[in-house]
N, C-alpha and C positions, 0 to 999 in steps of 0.2 A: 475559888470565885467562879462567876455564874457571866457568860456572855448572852444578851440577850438578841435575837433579830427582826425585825417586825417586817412582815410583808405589806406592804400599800397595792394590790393590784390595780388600782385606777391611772387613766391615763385621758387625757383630751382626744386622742388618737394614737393606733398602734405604727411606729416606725417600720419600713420595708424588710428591712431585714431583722427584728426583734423576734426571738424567739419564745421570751418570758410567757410567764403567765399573766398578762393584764389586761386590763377590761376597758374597752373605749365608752367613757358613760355619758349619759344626758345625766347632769349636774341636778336637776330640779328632782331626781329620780329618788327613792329612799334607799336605794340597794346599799349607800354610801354609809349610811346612818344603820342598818341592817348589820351592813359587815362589822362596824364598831362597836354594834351590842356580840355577836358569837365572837371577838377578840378576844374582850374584857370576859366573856365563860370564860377563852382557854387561858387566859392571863388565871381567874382567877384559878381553874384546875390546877397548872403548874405550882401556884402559892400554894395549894393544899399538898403536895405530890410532892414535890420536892424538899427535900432539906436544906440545898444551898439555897441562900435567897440572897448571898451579898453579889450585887451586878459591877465586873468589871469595867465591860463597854455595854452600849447601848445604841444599836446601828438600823434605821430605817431607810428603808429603797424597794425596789422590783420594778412599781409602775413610776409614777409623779408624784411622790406625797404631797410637793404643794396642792397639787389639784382638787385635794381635800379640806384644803382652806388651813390655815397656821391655827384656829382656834379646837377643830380637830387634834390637832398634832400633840398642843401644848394639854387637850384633855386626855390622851391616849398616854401621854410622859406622866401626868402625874398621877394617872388613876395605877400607873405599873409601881409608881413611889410608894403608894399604899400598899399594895401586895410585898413588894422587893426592896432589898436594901439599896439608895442611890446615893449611899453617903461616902463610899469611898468609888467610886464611879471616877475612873478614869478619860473617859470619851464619852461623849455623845455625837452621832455621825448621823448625818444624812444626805441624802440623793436629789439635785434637783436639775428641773431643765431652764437653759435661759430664756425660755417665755412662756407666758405672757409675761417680758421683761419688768413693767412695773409692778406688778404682781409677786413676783418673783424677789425684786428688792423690794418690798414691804413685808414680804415672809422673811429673808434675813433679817432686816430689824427690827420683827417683831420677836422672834424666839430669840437674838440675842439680847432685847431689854429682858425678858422674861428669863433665862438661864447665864444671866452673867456670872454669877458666881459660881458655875460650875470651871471646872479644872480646865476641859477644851469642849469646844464645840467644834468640829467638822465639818463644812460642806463642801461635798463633793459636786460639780457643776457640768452636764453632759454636756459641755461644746462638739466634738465628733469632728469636727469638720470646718474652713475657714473656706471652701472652696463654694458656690452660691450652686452650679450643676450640680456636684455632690449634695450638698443639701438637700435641693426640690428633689434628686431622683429617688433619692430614701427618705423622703417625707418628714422631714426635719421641718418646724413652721417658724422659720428664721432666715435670715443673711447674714450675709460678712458684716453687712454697714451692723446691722443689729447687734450682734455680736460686740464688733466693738463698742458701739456706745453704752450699752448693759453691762462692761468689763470697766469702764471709765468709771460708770458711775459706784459698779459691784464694789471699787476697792475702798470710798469712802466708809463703807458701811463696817471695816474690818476692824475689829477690837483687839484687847492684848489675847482675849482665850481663844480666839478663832483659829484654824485651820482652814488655808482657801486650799482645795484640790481639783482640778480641770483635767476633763476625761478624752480622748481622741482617738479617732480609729484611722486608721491605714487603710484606706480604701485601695489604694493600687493605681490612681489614677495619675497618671505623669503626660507633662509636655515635651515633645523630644525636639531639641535645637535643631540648628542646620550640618553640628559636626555629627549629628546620633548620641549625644548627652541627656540624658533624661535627668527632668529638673520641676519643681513642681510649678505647675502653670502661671502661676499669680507672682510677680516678685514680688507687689505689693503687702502678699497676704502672707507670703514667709517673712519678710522682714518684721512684720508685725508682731508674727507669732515669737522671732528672736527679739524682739524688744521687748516684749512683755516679759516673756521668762525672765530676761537680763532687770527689769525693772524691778526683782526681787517680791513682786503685788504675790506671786502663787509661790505656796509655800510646797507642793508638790503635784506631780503628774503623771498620771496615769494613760499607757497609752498600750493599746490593743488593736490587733489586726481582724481585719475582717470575715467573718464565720457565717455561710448558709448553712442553717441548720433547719433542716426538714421540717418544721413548723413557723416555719418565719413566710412571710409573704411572698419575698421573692424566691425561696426554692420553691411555694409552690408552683411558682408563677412560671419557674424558667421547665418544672417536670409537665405542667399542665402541654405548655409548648413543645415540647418534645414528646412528647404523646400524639397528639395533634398532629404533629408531623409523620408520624407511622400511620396512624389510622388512615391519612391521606394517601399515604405511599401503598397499605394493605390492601384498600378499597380501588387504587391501580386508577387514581381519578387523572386523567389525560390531563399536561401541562399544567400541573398543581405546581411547579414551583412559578408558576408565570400570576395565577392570583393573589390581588390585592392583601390578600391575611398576610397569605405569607412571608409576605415582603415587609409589614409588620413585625411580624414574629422575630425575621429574623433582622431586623432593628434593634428592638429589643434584645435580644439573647446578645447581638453584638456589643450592645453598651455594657451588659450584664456582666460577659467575657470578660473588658474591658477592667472593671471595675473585681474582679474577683479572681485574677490570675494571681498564682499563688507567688512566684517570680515577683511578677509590680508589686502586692501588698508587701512584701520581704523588703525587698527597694524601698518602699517606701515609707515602712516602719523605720530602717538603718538610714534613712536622709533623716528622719523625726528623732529618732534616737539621738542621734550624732548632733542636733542643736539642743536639744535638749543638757545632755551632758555637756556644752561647751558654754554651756550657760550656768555652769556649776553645781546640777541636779545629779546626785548620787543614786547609784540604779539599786534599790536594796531590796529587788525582786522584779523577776523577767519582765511583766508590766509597767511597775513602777518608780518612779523615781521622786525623791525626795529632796527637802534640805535637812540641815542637821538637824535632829530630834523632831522632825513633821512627819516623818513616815505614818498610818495608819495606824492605829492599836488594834483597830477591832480586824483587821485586815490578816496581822501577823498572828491571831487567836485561830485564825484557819489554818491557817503557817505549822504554827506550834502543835497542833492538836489539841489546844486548850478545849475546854468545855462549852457549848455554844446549846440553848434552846432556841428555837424557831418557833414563831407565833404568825397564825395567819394562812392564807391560799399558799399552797404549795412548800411552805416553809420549811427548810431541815434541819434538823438537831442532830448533834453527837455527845453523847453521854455514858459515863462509866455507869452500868447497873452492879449492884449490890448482890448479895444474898439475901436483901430484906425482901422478901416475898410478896407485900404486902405493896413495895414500892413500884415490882414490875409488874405488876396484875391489874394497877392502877392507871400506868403512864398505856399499856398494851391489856386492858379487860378481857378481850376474846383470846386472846394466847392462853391465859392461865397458866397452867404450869408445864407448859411447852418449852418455855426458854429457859434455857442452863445458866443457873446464877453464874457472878463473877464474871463479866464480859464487858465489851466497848460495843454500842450498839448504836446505827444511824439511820433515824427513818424518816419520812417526808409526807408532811399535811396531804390531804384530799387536791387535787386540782380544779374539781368541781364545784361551783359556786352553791350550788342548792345544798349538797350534802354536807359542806363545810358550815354554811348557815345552821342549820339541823344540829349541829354539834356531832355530829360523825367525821373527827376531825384526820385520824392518823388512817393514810393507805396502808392499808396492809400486805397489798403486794411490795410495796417499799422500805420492810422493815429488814436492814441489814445486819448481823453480828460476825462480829470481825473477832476474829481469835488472833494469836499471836502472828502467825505469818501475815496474816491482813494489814496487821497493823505496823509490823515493819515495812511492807511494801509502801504503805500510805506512806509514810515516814521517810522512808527515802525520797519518793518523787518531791514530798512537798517542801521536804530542808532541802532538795536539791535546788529547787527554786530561787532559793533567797542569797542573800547577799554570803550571810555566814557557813554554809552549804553544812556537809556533815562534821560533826567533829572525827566521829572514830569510824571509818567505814568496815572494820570487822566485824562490826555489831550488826551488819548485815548480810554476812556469808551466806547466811542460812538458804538467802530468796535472789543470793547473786548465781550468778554463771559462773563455773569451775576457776577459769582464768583472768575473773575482772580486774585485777589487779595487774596484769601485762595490757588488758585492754585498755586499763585506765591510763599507763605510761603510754602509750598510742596517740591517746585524746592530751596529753600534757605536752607530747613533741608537735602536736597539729596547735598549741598554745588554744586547747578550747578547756583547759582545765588546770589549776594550781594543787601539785599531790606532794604531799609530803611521806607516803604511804603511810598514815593515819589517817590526816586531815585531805577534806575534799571539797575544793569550792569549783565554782563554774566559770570561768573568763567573762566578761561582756562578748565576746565571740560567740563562748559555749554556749551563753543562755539563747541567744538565738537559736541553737539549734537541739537545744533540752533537750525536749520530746526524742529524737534519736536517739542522743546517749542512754536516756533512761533506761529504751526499749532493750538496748544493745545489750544492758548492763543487769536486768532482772531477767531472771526463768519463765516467770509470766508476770500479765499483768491482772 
């Protein structure tokens, strides 16, 4: 079976720290109705290309799909029903933000009049955030008050197929008492957040820490500054830290600090963490947590290495290529017969709007093929991940370090890991600090 992904790059506006690929559009513009026609090309390329056509899940996100309007969405769902199999369709999942909140609850009950008979529906809901500074300073167009009452009303809306999942990031940001207890500022808006969880409305929760990544607004924003501050220092300008900018600048970069120390977001993940699970939500991956049987489907297809096509800006696929010759000269034309049949191969749409329109869709500086070692490396990190972690860990000798197996007893006495020397899962401890063990534990990455 066939995972399918659809990219939405539009957005009402880009968030401070976003680093996707989305487009902040004027609505009245055609670019919207543009991108819909070169989709439905690669929609229809993949139907000709490929042999699988039965779709397990069926997952849209990147920018705002609401923002494309719900009669968009439901023509993109079933023009892909005509090309794809959507009869034993597992999931259908999508991304949305909570405003323009009435907007927003008329797109829920509009696509679930529309797909009720499908198995589940998923939405995924970018909360981020309960705190109102947090909000405005990363450009979130919401509040607390908003929030809740959007949440009040979100849960009438919920059917027996639904899947509600609520997204939050760890900003870092704490109030420190008078003993030096760091505690999140609002009690009103943690209690809130514990009553909800406990009120059983979210069936899972997804919660991630805070990332500048070099294309997001605010690293350019914090390197622009620090820039700025050398060229004043090079240029040897007399009592530059006495004007007015700078005293800006470093306002800014102080909240910035604030809000991005890798310590507070940790902290602050592990206060989020810890209501989260005390509210009965199982962690069945470093991210997220679930109740029984709500976890993701299309989520754990990344997990698994299951098969996934990506449709859209930016979009990525992973796929088994064949020896049919015919298959990979089609899915990659300029390769021709450059690529070594029999392999796992993962490449990634154009990021460029014009060229992607055009139908120039795959970069092909981004065409990867993964041989065996690749793919157990993959393999490991990503069952490392998950709740189940690895079954047989000798099945990856090949890409371990000589003595992973004393290292691994190391990490079981530090209780960041459960070894039975086959089986290998991660503590709630370990996963906090994955990323380490992985490093520790492979040759390269």
């Amino acid at each position: 079976m066939l995972s399918l992904y659809i990219h939405i790059p539009f957005c009402a506006s880009k968030c401070a720290y976003c680093s996707f690929n989305s487009l902040p559009i004027d609505f009245s513009d055609k670019l919207i109705d543009n991108y819909i026609v070169a989709l439905k090309k690669e929609i229809d390329h993949y139907s000709v290309t490929l042999m699988d056509k039965e779709i397990k899940t069926l997952y849209i996100w990147w920018g705002t799909p609401s923002r494309i309007w719900v009669e968009r969405i439901i023509d993109i769902v079933e023009y892909i029903a005509t090309k794809f199999d959507l009869e034993n369709m597992a999931e259908f999942s999508i991304e949305l933000n909570p405003s323009p909140a009435q907007e927003v609850l008329d797109f829920v009950k509009k696509l679930n009049h529309r797909y009720a008979k499908f198995p589940r529906v998923r939405f995924s809901f970018g909360i981020q955030s309960l705190d109102d500074e947090i909000l405005k300073t990363v450009w979130r167009a919401y509040s607390f008050v908003g929030i809740t009452d959007f949440l009040r009303k979100l849960v009438h809306l919920k059917q027996d197929n639904n899947v509600f999942n609520f997204d939050f990031i760890a900003f870092g940001k704490f109030h420190v008492s008078k003993n030096g207890t760091k505690q999140l500022r609002h009690d009103f808006n943690r209690e809130f957040f514990q009553k909800f969880l406990e009120s059983g409305r979210a069936d899972s929760i997804s919660l991630y820490t805070l990332e500048h990544h070099e294309n997001s607004k605010r690293y350019s924003d914090l390197i622009g500054i620090e820039n700025w501050k050398l060229s004043l220092q090079d240029e040897r300008i007399e009592d530059w830290k006495w004007c007015n900018t700078y005293w800006e600048v470093e306002s800014l970069r102080s909240k910035d600090q604030a809000l991005s120390s890798d310590e507070n977001i940790m902290e602050e993940f592990i206060f989020l963490k810890d209501i989260i699970l005390h509210a009965w939500f199982s962690r069945y991956e470093i991210s997220n947590f679930t109740k029984a049987s709500k976890a993701s489907i299309h989520n754990m297809v990344y997990r698994n290495m299951e098969n996934y096509l990506g449709l859209g800006l930016s979009a990525s696929s992973f796929l088994p290529m064949t020896n049919d010759q015919w298959l990979m000269t089609h899915v990659f034309p300029s390769f021709q017969n450059s690529i070594v049949p029999s392999f796992w191969t993962r490449w990634t749409n154009t990021a460029d709007m014009k060229t992607y329109l055009e139908g120039n869709r795959v970069d092909e500086k981004q065409v990867q093929t993964l041989d065996n070692s690749d793919l157990l490396i993959e393999e490991f990190f990503l069952s490392l991940r998950t709740r189940e972690g690895i079954a047989d860990i000798d099945k990856f000798k090949d890409v371990l370090i000589p003595n992973y197996k004393w290292l691994i007893t190391n990490y079981e006495w530090a209780w960041l890991v459960l070894f039975d020397w086959t089986k290998l899962q991660l503590t709630d401890e370990g996963m906090n600090v994955s990323n380490t063990i992985v490093t520790e534990l492979l040759r390269e990455i």
